[in-house]
GUPAVO-367058 format. One line per 10 residues: number of its first residue (from 0); for each residue x, y, z of C-alpha. Coordinates in Angstrom, 1 decimal, m for minus. Layout:
GUPAVO-367058
NUM	X:Y:Z  ...
END
This chain:
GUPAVO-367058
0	10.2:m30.7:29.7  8.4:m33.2:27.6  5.0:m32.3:28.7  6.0:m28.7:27.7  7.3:m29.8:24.7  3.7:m31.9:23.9  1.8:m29.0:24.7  4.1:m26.6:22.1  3.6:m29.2:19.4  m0.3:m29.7:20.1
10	m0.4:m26.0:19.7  1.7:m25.5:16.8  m0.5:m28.1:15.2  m3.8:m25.9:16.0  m2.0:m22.8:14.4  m1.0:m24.2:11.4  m4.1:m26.1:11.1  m5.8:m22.9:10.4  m8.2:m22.3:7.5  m9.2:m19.2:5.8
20	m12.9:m20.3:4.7  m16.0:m21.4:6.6  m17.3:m24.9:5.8  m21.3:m25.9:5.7  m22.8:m29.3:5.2  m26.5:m29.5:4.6  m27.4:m33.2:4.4  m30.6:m35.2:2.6  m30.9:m38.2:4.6  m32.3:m41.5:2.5
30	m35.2:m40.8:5.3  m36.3:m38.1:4.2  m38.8:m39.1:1.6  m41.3:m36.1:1.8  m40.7:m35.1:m2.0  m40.1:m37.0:m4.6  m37.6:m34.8:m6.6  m34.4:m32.9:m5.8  m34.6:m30.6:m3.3  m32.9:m27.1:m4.6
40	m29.9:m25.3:m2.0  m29.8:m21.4:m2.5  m26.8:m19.8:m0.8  m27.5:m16.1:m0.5  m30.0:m16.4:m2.8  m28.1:m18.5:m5.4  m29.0:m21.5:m6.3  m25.3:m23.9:m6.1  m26.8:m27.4:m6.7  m29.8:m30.1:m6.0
50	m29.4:m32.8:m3.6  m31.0:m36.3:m4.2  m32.3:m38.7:m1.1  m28.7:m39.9:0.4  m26.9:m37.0:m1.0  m24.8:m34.1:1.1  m23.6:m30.9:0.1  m20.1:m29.6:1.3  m19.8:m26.1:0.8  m16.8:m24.2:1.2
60	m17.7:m20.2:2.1  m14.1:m17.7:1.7  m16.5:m14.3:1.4  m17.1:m14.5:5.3  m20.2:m12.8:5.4  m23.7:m13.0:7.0  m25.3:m16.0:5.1  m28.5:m17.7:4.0  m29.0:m21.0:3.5  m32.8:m22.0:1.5
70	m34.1:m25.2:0.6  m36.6:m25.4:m2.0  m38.8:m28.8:m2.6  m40.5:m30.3:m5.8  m43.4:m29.1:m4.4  m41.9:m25.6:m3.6  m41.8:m25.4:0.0  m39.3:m23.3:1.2  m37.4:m23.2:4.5  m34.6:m21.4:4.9
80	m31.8:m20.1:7.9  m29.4:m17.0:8.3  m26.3:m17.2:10.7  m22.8:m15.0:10.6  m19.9:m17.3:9.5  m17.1:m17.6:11.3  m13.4:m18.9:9.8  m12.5:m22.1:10.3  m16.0:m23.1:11.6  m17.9:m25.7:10.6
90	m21.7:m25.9:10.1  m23.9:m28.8:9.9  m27.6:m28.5:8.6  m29.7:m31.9:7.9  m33.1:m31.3:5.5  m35.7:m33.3:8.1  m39.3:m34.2:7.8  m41.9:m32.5:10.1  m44.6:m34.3:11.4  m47.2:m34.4:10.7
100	m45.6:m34.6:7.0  m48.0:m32.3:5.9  m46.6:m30.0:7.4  m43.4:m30.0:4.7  m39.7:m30.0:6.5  m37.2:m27.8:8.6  m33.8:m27.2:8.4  m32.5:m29.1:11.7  m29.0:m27.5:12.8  m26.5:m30.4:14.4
110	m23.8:m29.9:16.6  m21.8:m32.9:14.4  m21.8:m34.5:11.2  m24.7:m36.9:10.4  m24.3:m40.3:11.7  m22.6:m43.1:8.8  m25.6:m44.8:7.2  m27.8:m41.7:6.9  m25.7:m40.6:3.6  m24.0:m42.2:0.7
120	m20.3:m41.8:1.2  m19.9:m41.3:m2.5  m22.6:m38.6:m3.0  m21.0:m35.9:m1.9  m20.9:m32.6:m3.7  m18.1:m30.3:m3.0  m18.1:m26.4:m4.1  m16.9:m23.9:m3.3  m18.3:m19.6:m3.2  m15.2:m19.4:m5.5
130	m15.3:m22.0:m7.9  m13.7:m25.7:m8.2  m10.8:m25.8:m5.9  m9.6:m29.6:m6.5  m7.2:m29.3:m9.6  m4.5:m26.9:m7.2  m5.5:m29.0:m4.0  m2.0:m31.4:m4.8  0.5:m28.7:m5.2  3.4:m29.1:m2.9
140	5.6:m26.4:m3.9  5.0:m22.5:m4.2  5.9:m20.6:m7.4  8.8:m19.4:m5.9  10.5:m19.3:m2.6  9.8:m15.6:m1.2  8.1:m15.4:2.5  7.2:m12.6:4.2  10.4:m12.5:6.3  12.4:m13.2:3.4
150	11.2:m10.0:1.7  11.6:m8.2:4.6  15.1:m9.0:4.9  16.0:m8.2:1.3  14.3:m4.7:1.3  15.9:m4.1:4.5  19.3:m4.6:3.2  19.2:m4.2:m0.6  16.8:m1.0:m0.1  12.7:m1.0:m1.3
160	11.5:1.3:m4.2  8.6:2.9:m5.6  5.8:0.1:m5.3  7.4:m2.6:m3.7  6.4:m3.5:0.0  3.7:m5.4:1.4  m0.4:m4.7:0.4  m3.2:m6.3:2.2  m6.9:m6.4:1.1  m9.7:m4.1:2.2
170	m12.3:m6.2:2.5  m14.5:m7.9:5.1  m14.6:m11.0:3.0  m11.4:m12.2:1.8  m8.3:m11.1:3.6  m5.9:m11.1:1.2  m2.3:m10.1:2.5  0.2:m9.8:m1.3  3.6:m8.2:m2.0  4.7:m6.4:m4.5
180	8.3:m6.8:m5.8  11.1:m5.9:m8.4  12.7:m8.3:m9.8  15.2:m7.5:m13.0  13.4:m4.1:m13.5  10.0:m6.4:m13.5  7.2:m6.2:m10.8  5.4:m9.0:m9.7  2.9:m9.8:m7.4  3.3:m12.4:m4.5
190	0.5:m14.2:m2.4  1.7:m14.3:1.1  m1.6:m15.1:3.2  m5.4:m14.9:3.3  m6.3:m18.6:1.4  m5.1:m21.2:3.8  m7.0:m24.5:3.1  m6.7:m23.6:m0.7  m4.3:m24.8:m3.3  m2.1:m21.3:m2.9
200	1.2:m21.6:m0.6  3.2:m18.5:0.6  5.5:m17.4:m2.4  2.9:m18.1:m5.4  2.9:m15.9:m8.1  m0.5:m14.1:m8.3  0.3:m11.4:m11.1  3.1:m10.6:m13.5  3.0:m7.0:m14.3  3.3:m5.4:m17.8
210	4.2:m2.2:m18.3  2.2:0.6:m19.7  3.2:4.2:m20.9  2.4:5.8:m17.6  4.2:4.5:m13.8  2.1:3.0:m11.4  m0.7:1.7:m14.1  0.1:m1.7:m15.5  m1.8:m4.4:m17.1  m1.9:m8.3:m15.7
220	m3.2:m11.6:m15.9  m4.5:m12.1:m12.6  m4.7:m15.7:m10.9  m8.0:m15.4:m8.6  m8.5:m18.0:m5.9  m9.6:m20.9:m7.3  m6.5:m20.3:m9.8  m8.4:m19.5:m12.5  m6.7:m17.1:m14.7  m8.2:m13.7:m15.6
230	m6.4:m12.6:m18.6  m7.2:m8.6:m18.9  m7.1:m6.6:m15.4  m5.4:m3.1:m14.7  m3.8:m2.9:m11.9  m3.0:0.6:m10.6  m0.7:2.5:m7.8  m1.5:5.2:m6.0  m1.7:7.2:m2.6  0.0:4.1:m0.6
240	m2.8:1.6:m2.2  m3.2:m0.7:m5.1  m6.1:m1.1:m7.4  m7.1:m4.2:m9.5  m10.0:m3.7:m11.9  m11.2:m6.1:m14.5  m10.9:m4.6:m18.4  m14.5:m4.7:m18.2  m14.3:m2.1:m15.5  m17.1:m4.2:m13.8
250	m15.7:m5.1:m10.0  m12.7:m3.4:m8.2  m10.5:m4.4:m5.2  m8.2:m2.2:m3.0  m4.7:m3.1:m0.9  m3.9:m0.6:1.2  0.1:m0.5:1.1  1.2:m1.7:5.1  4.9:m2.2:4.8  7.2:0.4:4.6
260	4.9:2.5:7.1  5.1:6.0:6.2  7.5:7.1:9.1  9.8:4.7:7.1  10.1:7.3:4.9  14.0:9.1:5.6  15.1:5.8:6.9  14.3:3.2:5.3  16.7:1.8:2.0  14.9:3.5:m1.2
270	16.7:1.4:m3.9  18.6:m1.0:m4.8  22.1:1.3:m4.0  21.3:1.0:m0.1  20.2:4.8:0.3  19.9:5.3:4.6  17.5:8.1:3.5  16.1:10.9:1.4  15.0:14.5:1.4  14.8:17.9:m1.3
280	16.6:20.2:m2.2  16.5:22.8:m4.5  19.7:24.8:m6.9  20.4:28.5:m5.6  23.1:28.9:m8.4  23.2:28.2:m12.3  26.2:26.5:m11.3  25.6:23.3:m8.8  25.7:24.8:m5.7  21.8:23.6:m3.7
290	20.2:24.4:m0.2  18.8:21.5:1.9  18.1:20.9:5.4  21.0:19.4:7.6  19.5:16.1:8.8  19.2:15.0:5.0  22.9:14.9:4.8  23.9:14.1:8.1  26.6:11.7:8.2  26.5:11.1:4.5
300	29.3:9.2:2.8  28.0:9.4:m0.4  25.3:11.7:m1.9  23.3:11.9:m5.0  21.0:14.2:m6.6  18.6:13.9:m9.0  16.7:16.0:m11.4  15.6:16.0:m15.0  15.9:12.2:m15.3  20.0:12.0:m14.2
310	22.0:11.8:m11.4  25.0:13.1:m10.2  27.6:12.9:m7.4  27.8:16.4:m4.7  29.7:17.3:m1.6  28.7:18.9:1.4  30.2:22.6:1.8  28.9:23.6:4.9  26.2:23.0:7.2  24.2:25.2:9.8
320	22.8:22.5:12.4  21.6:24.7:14.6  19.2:26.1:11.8  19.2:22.4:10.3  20.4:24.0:6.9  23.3:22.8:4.5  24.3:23.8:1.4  25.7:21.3:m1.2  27.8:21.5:m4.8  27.7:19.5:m7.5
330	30.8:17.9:m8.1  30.4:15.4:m11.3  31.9:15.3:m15.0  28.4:14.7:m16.5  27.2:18.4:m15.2  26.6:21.4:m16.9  25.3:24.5:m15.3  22.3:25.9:m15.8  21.6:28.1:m17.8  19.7:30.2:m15.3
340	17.0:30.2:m12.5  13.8:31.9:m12.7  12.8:32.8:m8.9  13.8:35.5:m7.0  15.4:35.3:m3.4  13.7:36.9:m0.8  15.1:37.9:2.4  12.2:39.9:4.0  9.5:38.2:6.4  6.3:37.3:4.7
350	3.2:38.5:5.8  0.9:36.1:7.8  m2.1:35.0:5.7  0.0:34.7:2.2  m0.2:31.7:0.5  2.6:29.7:m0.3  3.0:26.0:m1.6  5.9:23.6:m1.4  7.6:21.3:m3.9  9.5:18.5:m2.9
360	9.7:14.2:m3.1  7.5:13.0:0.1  7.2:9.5:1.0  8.8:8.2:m2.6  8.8:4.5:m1.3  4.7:4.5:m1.9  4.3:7.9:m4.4  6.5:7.3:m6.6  10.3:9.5:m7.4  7.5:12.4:m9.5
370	7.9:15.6:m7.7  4.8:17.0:m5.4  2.9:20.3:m5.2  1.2:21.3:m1.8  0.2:24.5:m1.0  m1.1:26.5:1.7  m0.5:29.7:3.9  1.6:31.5:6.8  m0.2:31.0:9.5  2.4:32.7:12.2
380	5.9:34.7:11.4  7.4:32.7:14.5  8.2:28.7:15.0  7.8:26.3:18.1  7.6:28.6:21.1  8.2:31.5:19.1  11.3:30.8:17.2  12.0:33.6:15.5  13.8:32.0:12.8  10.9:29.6:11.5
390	7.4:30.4:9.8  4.4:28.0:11.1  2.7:27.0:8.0  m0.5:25.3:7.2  1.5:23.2:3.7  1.0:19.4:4.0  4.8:18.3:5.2  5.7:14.7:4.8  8.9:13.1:5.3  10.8:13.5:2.3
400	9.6:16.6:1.7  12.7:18.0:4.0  14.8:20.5:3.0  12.5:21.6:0.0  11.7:25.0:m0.9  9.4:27.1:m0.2  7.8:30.0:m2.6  5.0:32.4:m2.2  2.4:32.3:m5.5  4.6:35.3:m6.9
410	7.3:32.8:m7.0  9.5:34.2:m4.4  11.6:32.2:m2.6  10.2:32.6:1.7  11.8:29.4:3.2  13.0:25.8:3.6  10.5:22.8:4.5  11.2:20.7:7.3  9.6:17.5:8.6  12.5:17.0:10.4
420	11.3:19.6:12.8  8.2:18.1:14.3  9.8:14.8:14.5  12.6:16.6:16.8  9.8:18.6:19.3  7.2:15.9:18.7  4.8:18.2:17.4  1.2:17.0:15.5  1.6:16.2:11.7  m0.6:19.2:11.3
430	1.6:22.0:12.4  4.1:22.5:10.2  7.3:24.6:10.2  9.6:26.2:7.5  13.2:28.0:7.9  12.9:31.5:7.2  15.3:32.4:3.8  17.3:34.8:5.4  19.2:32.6:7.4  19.9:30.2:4.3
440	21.6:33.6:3.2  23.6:34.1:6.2  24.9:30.7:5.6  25.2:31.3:2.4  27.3:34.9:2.9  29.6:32.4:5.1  30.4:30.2:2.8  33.8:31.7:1.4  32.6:31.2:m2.2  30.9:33.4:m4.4
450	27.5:32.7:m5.6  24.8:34.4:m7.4  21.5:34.2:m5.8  18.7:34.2:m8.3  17.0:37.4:m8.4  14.3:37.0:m11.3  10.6:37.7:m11.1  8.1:35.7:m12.6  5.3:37.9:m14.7  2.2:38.3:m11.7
460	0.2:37.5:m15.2  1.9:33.9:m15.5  m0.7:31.2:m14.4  0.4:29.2:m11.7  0.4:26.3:m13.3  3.1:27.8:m15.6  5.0:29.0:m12.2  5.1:25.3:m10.8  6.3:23.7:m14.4  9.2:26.2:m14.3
470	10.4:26.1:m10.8  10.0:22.0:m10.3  13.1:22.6:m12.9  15.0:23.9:m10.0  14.2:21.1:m7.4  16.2:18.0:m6.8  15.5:14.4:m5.5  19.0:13.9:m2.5  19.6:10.5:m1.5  22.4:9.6:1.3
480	24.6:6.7:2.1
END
């Protein structure tokens, strides 16, 4: 048992020992004597210092990339070397004389550091590809106490919204992995990984976020690597990722968004209010009552719609599983009914070929509560294995978008979205279904109560642009606990 235990803390030790940079030495020796001035070191190109007899260079390289090393004497004589660098390797180069000494000098690769004697302890230069890292070198404690599985476990039971979750950099250089979370209605930003051997521990603040007029573009002050502090960058949200871009517009980096994935979508917690998931509806009456799809509001204790910025409380009337339909009321003090809705109800089978578009709230964990247009056409009258009661559609579904409706361009109401379909047959993300609109009216004509359908056509002269803008009035956000 105690060799086991050895061998668990000699390995621990490795993991944790673990740098995020590549570290090269390139020595002068007090031999070599072949020039009388400094010798110049270029990396990539660049020149990052000049090395005296007895002097070393230590050079720490975070943009792992395919580098070159050149050394330049008084007498310009240039050698030079390119390699690939590898994280958490070290490279050793020593600046040595050919001979004859005519001939100049060579960049000698060693498999160790230069023997004690060769180079003056003290004349070391230390740099870095990212500036002086020294001054945050003696930090002990992070900026705050958040880890990655600490952020985990509070989305997973407090619920995650809009922008929050966990981003990691696109790059082939710098891997930066960073969260983004709320905090008293605030965002912040939060290094979790990607600079190990640097000043920057797991739970330092990178970015405070300030508001702007429009969601998911704020401005920063932006704490790079070496901790300096860049005042002026935008920082932006959209389509799962996250932009930083200086105010100069000069140099851009991308996160793409990893955690919540977007299968997440209709399970994972979307707020604060532990919401077990999400979907669309839309109202069929002036006065509260809405069509969904039944998995939305499946086992729901408590459900909530939104739409034109406020929220109120429904109930579940009734519910068609087989068809994956339900139909909800509003039941809350704060609401007053429409005044009417401008789409007609349509009950007859749409014509393969027509083109039809879908408005709902997919994936709002990454995109945001602002509703979504997607559009495209029937592309069969029957479902999965000719179900009769479905349309096959070529509309973008995501999950979210569930129990939204469905309108052909003269604003008819054809059907009700469902990603919750594919998920059930395990069907590609490409083949879409939709419930045909009849049956919502069978259900409906069961109900018991009476309602009155809408039954207005829009003007065939009305751009579509206009059509959207008026019948996203009729669509709500449901979330279920």
């Amino acid at each position: 048992m105690k060799k086991v235990y050895l061998l668990f803390l000699l390995i621990s030790s490795f993991a944790f020992s673990q740098n995020d940079f590549a570290t090269i030495y390139v020595y002068r020796p007090h031999a070599f004597t072949i020039a009388p001035d400094d010798v110049r070191v270029l990396i990539n190109d660049v020149q990052v210092c000049t090395l005296k007899n007895g002097y070393a260079l230590e050079y720490k390289v975070f943009n792992i990339q395919n580098t070159k090393i050149s050394i330049i004497d008084g007498l310009n004589n240039v050698n030079y070397i390119t390699f690939n660098l590898q994280k958490n390797q070290t490279y050793y180069y020593n600046i040595k004389a050919r001979l004859p000494r005519a001939l100049g000098f060579k960049l000698e690769n060693l498999e160790k550091p230069l023997k004690s004697g060769k180079i003056d302890n003290d004349k070391f230069i230390k740099l870095t590809d990212v500036g002086v890292l020294g001054e945050i070198a003696e930090r002990e404690k992070p900026d705050t106490d958040w880890t990655y599985d600490k952020l985990i476990a509070h989305w997973t039971k407090n619920g995650i919204s809009d922008i929050e979750g966990i981003y990691e950099r696109i790059s082939a250089q710098i891997e930066y992995k960073l969260a983004v979370l709320k905090e008293n209605n605030n965002y912040k930003v939060i290094y979790l990984s990607g600079a190990r051997g640097t000043g920057w521990r797991e739970g330092d603040i990178k970015a405070n976020l300030q508001k702007t007029a429009q969601f998911g573009i704020f401005k920063s002050g932006w704490f790079m690597l070496n901790k300096a502090y860049n005042k002026d960058v935008i920082i932006t949200f959209e389509n799962a990722s996250m932009k930083t871009i200086s105010e100069t517009g000069q140099g851009q980096d991308i996160y793409l968004k990893m955690y919540p994935t977007y299968d997440d979508s209709e399970t994972t917690n979307q707020n604060t209010q532990n919401w077990k998931s999400t979907g669309t509806g839309f109202f069929i009456d002036k006065n509260g009552y809405l069509a969904t799809n039944h998995h939305v509001i499946e086992n729901a204790n408590t459900i909530e719609v939104s739409f034109n910025n406020k929220s109120y409380n429904a109930k579940i009337v009734i519910v068609d599983e087989l068809n994956d339909l339900a139909i909800l009321k509003i039941e809350d003090s704060k609401f007053q009914p429409l005044n009417a809705i401008s789409y007609n109800f349509k009950t007859e089978t749409t014509d393969v070929g027509t083109s039809v578009f879908a408005l709902g709230f997919p994936l709002t964990q990454i995109m945001g509560e602002e509703i979504k247009f997607t559009d495209g056409k029937i592309s069969a009258k029957s479902g999965f294995k000719g179900d009769i009661s479905k349309y096959q559609i070529s509309v973008p579904i995501q999950s979210g978008n569930s129990g939204g409706p469905l309108f052909d361009t003269d604003g008819n109401l054809i059907g009700i979205t469902s990603s919750g379909i594919n998920k059930k047959l395990g069907i590609a993300e490409n083949v879409n279904y939709a419930i045909k609109s009849k049956y919502l009216n069978l259900l409906i004509e069961e109900m018991g109560e009476k309602i009155n359908l809408p039954n207005t056509t829009l003007s065939k002269e009305m751009l579509l642009t206009e059509k959207i803008k008026r019948l996203s009035n009729y669509v709500v956000y449901i979330k279920v606990k």
